[in-house]
C-alpha positions in Angstrom: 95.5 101.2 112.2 97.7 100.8 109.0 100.7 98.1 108.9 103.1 98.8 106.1 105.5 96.2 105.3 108.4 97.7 102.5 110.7 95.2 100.7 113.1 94.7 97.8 115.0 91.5 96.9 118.5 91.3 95.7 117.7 89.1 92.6 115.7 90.9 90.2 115.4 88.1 88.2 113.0 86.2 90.6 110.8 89.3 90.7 108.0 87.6 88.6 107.9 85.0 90.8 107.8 87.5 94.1 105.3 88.8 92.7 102.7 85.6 92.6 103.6 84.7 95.5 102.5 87.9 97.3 99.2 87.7 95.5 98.2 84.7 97.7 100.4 86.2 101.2 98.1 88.7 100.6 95.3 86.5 100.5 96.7 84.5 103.4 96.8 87.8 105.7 93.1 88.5 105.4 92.3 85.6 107.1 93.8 86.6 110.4 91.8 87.9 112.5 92.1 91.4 112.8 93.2 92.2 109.1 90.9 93.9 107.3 92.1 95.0 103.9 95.5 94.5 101.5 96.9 96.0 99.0 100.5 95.9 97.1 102.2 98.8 95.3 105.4 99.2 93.1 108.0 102.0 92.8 110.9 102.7 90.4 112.0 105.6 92.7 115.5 105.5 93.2 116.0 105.1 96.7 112.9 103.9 98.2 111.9 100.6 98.7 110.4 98.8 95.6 107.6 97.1 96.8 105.3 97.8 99.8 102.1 96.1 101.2 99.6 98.5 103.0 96.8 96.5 105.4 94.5 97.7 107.4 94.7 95.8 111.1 92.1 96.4 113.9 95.3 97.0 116.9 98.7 95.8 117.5 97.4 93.0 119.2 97.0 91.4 115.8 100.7 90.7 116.0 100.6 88.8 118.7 98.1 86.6 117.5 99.5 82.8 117.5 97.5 82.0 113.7 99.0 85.8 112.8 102.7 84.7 113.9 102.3 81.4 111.8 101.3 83.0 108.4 103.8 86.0 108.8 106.9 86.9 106.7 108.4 86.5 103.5 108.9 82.6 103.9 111.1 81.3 101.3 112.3 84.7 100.3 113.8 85.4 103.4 117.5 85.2 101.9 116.9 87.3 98.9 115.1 90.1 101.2 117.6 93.4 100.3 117.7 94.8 103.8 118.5 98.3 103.0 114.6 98.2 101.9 113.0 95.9 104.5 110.6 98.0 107.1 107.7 97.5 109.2 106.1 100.1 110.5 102.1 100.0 112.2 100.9 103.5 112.2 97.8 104.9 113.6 95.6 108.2 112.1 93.4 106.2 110.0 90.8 103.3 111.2 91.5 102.3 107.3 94.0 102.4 104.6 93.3 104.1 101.5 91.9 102.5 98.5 94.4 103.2 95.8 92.4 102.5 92.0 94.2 101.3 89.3 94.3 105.2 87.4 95.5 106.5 91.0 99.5 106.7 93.0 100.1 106.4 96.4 102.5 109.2 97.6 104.4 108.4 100.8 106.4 110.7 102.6 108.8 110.2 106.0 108.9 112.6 108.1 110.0 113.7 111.7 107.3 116.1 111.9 103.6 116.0 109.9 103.8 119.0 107.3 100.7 121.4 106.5 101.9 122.2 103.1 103.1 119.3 100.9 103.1 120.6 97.4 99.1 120.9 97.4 97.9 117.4 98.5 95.6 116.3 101.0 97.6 114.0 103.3 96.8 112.1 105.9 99.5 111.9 108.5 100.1 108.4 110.6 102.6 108.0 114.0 104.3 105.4 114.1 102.9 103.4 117.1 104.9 100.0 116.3 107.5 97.7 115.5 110.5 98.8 113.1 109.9 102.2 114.0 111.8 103.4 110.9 110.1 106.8 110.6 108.3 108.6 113.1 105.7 110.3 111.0 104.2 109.1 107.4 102.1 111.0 105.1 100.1 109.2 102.8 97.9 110.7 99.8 96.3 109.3 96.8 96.8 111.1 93.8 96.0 110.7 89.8 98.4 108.3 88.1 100.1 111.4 85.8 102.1 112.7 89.1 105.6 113.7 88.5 107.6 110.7 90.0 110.9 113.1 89.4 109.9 115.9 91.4 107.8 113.7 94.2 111.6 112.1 95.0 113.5 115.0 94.5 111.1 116.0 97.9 111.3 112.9 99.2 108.3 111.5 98.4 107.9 108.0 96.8 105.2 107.4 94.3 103.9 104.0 94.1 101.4 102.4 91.8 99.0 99.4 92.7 100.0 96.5 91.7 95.9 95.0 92.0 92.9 96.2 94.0 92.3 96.6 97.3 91.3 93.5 98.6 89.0 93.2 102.0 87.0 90.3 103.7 
């Protein structure tokens, strides 16, 4: 299964400091049991949310974990979370997430419905089994870093780039 968690905060000028944080939340999440891999990715995409984390969970009983529920959340960035961007969404159609290198995009894509044809990309395409809900449907794809991040939006698909590895157990 694949949690997603998408953010954005409402002072820019802090995002430095976001940012370091989340390097050690991330580090913080892998050791719950159950969390098997993170990773954090950046968009300029107007429209979408700037920043999302991708992790790879063993269920959705994870979440209910009391260690999980301790370690959870944005913590003292709570009050500058921009809630027209904050979602989180488990997903199942992969045991994994996606490694996503530092020459390679993630392409995500919300949809009612999975599509066959997405403009030539493989994609693999979760349900949404959990919490938020927001979408119904994602499609995920890994793609070379030269995509077109003008045309991807214009089809609703936002691009984001890695922020650091994938890191695992």
């Amino acid at each position: 299964m694949i949690f997603m968690s998408e953010t954005g905060i409402t002072d820019p000028a802090r995002e430095r400091e976001l940012d370091a944080w989340y390097v050690d939340h991330l580090k913080i999440m892998l050791t719950v049991s159950g969390v098997h891999s993170a990773q954090r990715f950046k968009s300029s995409a107007p429209g979408y949310p700037p920043s999302l984390a991708m992790y790879t969970m063993t269920s959705a009983s994870v979440f209910q974990d009391p260690y999980y529920l301790s370690v959870r959340g944005m913590g003292e960035w709570l009050p500058l979370i921009d809630r027209k961007y904050y979602r989180r969404n488990l997903f199942d159609g992969l045991a994994r997430a996606p490694e996503v290198g530092e020459h390679e995009r993630l392409l995500v894509a919300d949809r009612a419905q999975p599509e066959q044809q997405l403009l030539g990309v493989p994609w693999a395409w979760l349900e949404c089994v959990g919490i938020d809900r927001s979408t119904p449907f994602r499609g995920i794809a890994v793609v070379k870093q030269d995509s077109d991040e003008r045309a991807l939006s214009n089809a609703g698909i936002a691009l984001y780039s890695p922020i650091a590895r994938t890191i695992t157990k």
